[in-house]
LUMKEFI-639674 format. One line per 4 residues: number of its first residue (from 1); their letters; for each residue x, y, z of C-alpha. Coordinates in Angstrom, 2 decimals, padded with zeros to 5 digits. Layout:
# LUMKEFI-639674
NUM) a) X,Y,Z | ... $
//
This chain:
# LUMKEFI-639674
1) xxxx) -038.22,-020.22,037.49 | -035.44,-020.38,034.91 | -031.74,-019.79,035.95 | -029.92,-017.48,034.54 $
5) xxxx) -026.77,-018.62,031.98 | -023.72,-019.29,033.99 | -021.38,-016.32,031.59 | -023.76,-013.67,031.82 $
9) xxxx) -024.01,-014.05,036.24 | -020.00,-014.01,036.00 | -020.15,-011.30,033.85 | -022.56,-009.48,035.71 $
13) xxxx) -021.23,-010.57,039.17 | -017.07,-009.05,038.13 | -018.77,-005.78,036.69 | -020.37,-005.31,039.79 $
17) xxxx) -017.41,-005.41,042.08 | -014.84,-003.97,039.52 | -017.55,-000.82,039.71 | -017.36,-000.78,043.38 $
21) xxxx) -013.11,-000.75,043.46 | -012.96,-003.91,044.01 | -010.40,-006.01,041.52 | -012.48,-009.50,040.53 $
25) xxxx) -011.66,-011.38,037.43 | -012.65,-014.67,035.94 | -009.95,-017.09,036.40 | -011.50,-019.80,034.79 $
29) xxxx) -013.80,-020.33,032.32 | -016.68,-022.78,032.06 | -019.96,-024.13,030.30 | -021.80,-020.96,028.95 $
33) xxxx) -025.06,-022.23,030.01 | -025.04,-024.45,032.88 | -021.32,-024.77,034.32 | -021.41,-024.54,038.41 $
37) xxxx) -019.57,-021.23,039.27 | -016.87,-020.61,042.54 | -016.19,-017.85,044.17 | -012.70,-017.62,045.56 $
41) xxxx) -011.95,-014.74,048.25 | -008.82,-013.20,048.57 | -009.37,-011.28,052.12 | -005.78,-009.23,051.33 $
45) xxxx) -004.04,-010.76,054.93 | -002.54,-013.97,053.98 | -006.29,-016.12,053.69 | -008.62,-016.81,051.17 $
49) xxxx) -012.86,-018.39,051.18 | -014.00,-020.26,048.77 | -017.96,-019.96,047.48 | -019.51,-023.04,046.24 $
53) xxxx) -022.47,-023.64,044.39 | -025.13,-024.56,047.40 | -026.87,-027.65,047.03 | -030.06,-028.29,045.33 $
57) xxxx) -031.97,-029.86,048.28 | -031.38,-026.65,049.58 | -032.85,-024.65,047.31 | -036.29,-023.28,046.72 $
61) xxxx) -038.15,-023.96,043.23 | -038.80,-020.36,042.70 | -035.07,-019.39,043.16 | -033.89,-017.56,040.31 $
65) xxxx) -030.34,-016.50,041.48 | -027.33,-019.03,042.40 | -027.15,-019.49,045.53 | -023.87,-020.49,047.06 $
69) xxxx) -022.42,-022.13,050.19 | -019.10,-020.90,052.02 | -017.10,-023.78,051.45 | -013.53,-022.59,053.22 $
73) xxxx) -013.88,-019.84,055.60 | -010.41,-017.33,056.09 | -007.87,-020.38,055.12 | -004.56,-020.69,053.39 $
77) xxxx) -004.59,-020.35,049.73 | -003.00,-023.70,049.02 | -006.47,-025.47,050.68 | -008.76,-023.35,048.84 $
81) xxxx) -006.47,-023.68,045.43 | -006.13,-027.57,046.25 | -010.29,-027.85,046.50 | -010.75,-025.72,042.79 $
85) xxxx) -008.47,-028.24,040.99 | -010.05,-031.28,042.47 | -013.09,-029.94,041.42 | -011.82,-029.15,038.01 $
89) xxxx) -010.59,-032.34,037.93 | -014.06,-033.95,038.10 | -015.87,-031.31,036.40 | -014.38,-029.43,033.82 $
93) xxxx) -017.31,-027.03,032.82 | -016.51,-024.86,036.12 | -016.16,-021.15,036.60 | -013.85,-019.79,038.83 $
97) xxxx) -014.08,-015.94,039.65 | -011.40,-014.42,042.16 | -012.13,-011.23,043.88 | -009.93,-009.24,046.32 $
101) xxxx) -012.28,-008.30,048.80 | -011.44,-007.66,053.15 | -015.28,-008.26,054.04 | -016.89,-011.62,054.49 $
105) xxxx) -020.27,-010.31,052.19 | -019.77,-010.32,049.01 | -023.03,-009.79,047.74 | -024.02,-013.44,046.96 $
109) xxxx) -027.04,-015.32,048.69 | -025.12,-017.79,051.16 | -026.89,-020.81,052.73 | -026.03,-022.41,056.00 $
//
């Protein structure tokens, strides 16, 4: 099953929690099409997670949706900000979406 373009999930994903009152923005942009997207947390006390694209030996052919993995669980914001520019660093097609949110869903499928 095709994937859906990496701008319009972003775009879909920030309206989403923007309409429920919570503040998410895209920090940084990627590839249109096909850049990997991450998901940093800002739980509002001091820690942040960081949402990674899962990886494909985990996924199911008929997945349509990203699916992500919780790369940094509830850590200091230097880690997860350390782990985004490494990653930028290597691949420079990535999204990066923040989102203030106290709740460990955010509405993303998360594998183990």
């Amino acid at each position: 099953m095709a994937r859906l373009r990496s701008d319009l999930w972003c775009a879909v994903f920030v309206r989403r929690h923007n309409d429920l009152g919570n503040i998410c923005v895209v920090s940084r942009r990627g590839d249109p099409i096909a850049g990997q997207v991450f998901i940093e947390v800002d739980h509002l006390n001091g820690t942040q997670s960081l949402y990674t694209p899962a990886p494909a030996v985990s996924l199911d052919d008929n997945t349509a949706d990203l699916v992500f993995q919780r790369r940094l669980f509830r850590v200091e914001p230097e880690k997860v900000r350390a782990r985004i520019a490494r990653e930028a660093d290597f691949d420079p097609d990535l999204w990066v979406l923040s989102l203030d949110h106290r709740a460990d869903a955010i509405g993303i499928e998360v594998v183990d």
